[in-house]
Structures are given as structure tokens and as C-alpha cells.
C-alpha positions in Angstrom: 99.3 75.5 126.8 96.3 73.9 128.9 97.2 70.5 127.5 101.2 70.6 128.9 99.8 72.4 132.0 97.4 69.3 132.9 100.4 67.0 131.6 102.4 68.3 134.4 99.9 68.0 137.0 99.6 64.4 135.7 103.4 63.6 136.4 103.1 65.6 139.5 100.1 63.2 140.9 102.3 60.0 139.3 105.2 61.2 141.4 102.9 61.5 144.5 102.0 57.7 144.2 105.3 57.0 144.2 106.5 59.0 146.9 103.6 57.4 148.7 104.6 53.9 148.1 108.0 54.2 149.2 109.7 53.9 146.0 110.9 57.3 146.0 113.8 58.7 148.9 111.8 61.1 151.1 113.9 64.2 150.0 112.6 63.9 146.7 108.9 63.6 147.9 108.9 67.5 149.1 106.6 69.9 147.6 108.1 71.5 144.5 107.1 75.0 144.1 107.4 74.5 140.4 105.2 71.8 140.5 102.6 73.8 142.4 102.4 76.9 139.9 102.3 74.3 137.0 99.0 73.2 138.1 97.4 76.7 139.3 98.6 77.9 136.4 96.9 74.9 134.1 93.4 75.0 136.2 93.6 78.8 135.9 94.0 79.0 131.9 91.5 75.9 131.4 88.7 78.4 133.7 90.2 81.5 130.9 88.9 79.2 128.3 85.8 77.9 129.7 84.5 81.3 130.3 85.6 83.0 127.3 84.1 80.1 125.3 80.6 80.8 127.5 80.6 84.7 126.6 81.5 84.0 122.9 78.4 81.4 122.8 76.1 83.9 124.7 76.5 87.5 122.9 74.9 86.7 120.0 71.1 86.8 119.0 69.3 85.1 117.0 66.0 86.1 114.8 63.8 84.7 112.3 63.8 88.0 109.5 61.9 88.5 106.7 62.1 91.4 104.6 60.0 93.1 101.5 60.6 95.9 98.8 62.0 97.1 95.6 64.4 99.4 97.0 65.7 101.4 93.4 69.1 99.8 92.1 71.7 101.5 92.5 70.0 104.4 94.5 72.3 104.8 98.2 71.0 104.8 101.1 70.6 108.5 101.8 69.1 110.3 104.5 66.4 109.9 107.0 64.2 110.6 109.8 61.6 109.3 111.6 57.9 109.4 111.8 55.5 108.2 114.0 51.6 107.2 114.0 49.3 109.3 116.7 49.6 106.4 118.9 53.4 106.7 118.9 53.1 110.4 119.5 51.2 109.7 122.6 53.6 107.6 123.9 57.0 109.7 123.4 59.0 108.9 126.1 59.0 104.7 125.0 58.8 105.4 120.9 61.8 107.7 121.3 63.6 104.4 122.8 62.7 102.4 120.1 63.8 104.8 117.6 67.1 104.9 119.7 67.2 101.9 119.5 67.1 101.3 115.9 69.3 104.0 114.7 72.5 102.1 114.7 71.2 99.9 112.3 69.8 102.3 110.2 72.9 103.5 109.8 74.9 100.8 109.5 72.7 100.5 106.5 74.1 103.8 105.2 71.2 106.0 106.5 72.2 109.4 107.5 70.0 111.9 109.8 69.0 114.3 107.9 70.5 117.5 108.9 68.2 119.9 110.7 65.4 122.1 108.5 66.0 119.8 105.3 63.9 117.7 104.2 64.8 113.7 104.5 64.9 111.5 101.6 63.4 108.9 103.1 60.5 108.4 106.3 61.3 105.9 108.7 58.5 104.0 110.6 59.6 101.6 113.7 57.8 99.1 115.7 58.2 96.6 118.8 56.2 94.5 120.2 56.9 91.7 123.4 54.5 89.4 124.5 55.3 87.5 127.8 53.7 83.6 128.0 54.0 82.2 131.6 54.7 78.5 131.8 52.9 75.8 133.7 53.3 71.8 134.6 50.2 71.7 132.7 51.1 73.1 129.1 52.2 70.0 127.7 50.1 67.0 129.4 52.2 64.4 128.0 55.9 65.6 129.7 55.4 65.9 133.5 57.6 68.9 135.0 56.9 67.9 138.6 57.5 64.5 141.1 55.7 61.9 143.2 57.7 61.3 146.3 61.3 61.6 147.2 63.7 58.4 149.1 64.6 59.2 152.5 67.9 58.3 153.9 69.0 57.4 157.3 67.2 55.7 160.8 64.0 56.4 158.9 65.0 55.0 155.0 61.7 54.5 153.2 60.1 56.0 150.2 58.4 59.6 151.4 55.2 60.5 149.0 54.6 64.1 148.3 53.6 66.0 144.9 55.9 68.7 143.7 55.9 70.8 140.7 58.7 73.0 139.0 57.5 76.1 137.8 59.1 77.3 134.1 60.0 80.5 133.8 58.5 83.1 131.8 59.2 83.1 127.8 59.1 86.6 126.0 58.1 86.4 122.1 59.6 89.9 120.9 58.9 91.2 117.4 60.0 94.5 116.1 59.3 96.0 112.5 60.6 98.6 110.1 59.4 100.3 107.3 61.1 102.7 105.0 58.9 105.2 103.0 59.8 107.7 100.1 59.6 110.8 101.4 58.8 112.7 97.8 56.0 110.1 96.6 55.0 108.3 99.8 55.7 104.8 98.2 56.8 102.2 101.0 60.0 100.6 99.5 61.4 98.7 102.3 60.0 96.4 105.0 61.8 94.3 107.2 60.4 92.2 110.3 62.3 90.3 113.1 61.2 87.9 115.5 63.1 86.6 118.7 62.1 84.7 121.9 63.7 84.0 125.5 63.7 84.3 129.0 64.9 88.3 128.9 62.5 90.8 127.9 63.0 93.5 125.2 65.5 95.3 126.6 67.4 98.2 124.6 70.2 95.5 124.0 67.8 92.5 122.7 66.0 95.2 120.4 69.1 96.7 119.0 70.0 93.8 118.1 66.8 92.4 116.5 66.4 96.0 114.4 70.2 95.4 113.1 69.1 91.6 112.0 66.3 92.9 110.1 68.4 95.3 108.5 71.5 93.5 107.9 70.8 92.2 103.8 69.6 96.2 103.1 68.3 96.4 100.4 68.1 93.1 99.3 64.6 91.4 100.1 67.0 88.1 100.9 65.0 84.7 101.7 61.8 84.8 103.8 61.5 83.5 106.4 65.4 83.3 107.4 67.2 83.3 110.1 70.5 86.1 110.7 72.7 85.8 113.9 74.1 89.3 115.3 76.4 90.2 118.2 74.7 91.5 121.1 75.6 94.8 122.3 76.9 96.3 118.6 
């Protein structure tokens, strides 16, 4: 549909030479209304595509996972609930995020919250961390990220000296962890760990999405290190 749509505006602008030349009677050189939608309507589906095409390539998140454990074969998933270190308990308000935020995953593993009063089968530790690195011209000595001096144009055209620098914005290195315990015996069974970097922090949506990656091959251990791609915002 784009394709014909830019083909039209192509004959229009071929029939616009023409009319311009004087090869074409005037009558014929009038604006055609027709002619005018075809090419809105061409620029406006090509920008449709463009920008769909850009949100496709953006919602997605990519982490380097590894994961550990003899879960039992053939044992499901069963329920859960969490449990957190003293240093989690004294910071309740962000450790109930994080578990927030990694209970979809959990139970698009299969986990279930265990109902209230009964016991879970399984005790679920969870973990994030987010480091923030700020850039400098002087990181990497061999790649300058600045300039000398600038051209000035005009009455006064000559070369203009000055030093400039361009600043890089802060990276984020973002980790989070999991690890799934036995309620009965205590035996760990399962550990996963994802790893991410970026220019965002760890928002609820970037850590979501890192806890589902680390989850995604439950139970299998899978290949370590690896890396697993996940929609953003699911």
C-alpha cells in the first residue's frame, strides 16, 4: 500500500514537470484533489510504519540469565510465598516492590500464592541490585568525545579554536536474583540470576521484565551464561 501510494506521488511530480514545461494544456495542470490525498495518504501510512517498526524494536529487554538447580522431575510448580532476610525486613516499603515486581513471573512459571494460614510449598527469596556508572571524555583515552575548534562562516570566515567536550550520559548496570527454597527441608532447588544495562534505571517495568527472563526456561537450568529477550511491560 505505501509502495503504490509513493508511485502516485511519483507520477503526480512527473506530471508537474510537464505541466511546467509547457507540454501539457493548462486545464490539465490544475491541482487534482485525488492526487493530493494520494500523497497524504502515502507519507501518512509510510510515518504508521516507521513508528510502529520503532515501538516493536524498543519494547523488548534484553538480559544475560543464568540459572542453577535440580528442580524434582516431574514435580509442578506449586505454591509459594515469600521470605525475606532482616535487611529486607527493614526496608519493607522497596522489598515489597521488588516482590511485586517479580510475581508475574513466578507465576507465569506456575507458582500459585499460597492461600492464607497454609503453609507454602515452596520459599521464595528475591533480589535487585542497580549500579549507576557516570561517563566521562576521559574513560577511553584513545576515542576523543569532545572538539578542537569549530569553522566560522560569513564577513568573519576563519577557523575559531575552542575546546568542547560531550558529556555521556549515565549507564545503569541492573542485576536482580531469585532463589526458590523447599519449604519442608530447606534445600535451595532453584536459582536464577539476570543481568541488564542502559540509560533507564530499574524501574518496576525494567525489573519485571528482567525477573520474567530469569524465569522463563523454569525449571530447566538451560545454558549459562545466555542471553533471553522479553517484552517489556508483560
Amino acid at each position: 500500500m505505501v509502495a503504490r501510494g509513493f508511485v502516485r506521488a511519483l507520477n503526480t511530480g512527473q506530471a508537474g514537470k510537464a505541466c511546467s514545461s509547457g507540454r501539457v494544456a493548462s486545464a490539465d495542470c490544475r491541482p487534482s484533489n485525488r492526487r493530493v490525498w494520494a500523497v497524504t495518504a502515502a507519507l501518512t501510512a509510510l510515518a504508521t510504519v516507521v513508528t510502529l517498526s520503532g515501538c516493536a524494536s524498543m519494547a523488548t529487554l534484553s538480559s544475560e540469565v543464568a540459572s542453577y538447580g535440580e528442580w524434582p522431575a516431574g514435580q509442578p510448580a506449586g505454591t509459594y510465598a515469600f521470605e525475606r532476610l532482616p535487611s529486607q525486613q527493614a526496608r519493607a516499603q522497596t522489598q515489597d516492590a521488588l516482590e511485586a515486581a517479580a510475581r508475574p513471573a513466578l507465576e507465569a512459571a506456575g507458582f500459585k500464592p499460597a492461600p492464607a494460614g497454609a503453609e507454602p510449598q515452596v520459599l521464595v527469596q528475591v533480589g535487585a541490585r542497580v549500579t549507576r556508572t557516570d561517563r566521562s571524555p576521559w574513560d577511553d583515552p584513545l576515542w576523543w568525545r569532545g572538539s578542537y575548534g569549530t569553522w566560522r562562516y560569513g564577513p568573519w570566515a576563519g577557523p575559531s579554536w575552542r575546546l568542547g567536550l560531550r558529556m555521556e550520559s549515565p549507564r545503569y548496570d541492573r542485576e536482580v536474583a531469585v532463589l526458590l527454597r523447599d519449604r519442608a527441608s530447606g534445600k535451595p532447588v532453584y536459582e536464577a540470576r539476570a543481568s541488564s544495562d542502559g540509560y533507564s534505571n530499574g524501574s518496576a517495568q525494567v525489573l519485571a521484565a528482567m525477573f520474567a527472563g530469569a524465569l522463563k526456561d523454569f525449571p530447566a537450568a538451560g545454558l549459562n551464561p545466555r542471553t533471553v529477550v522479553v517484552p517489556l511491560g508483560n
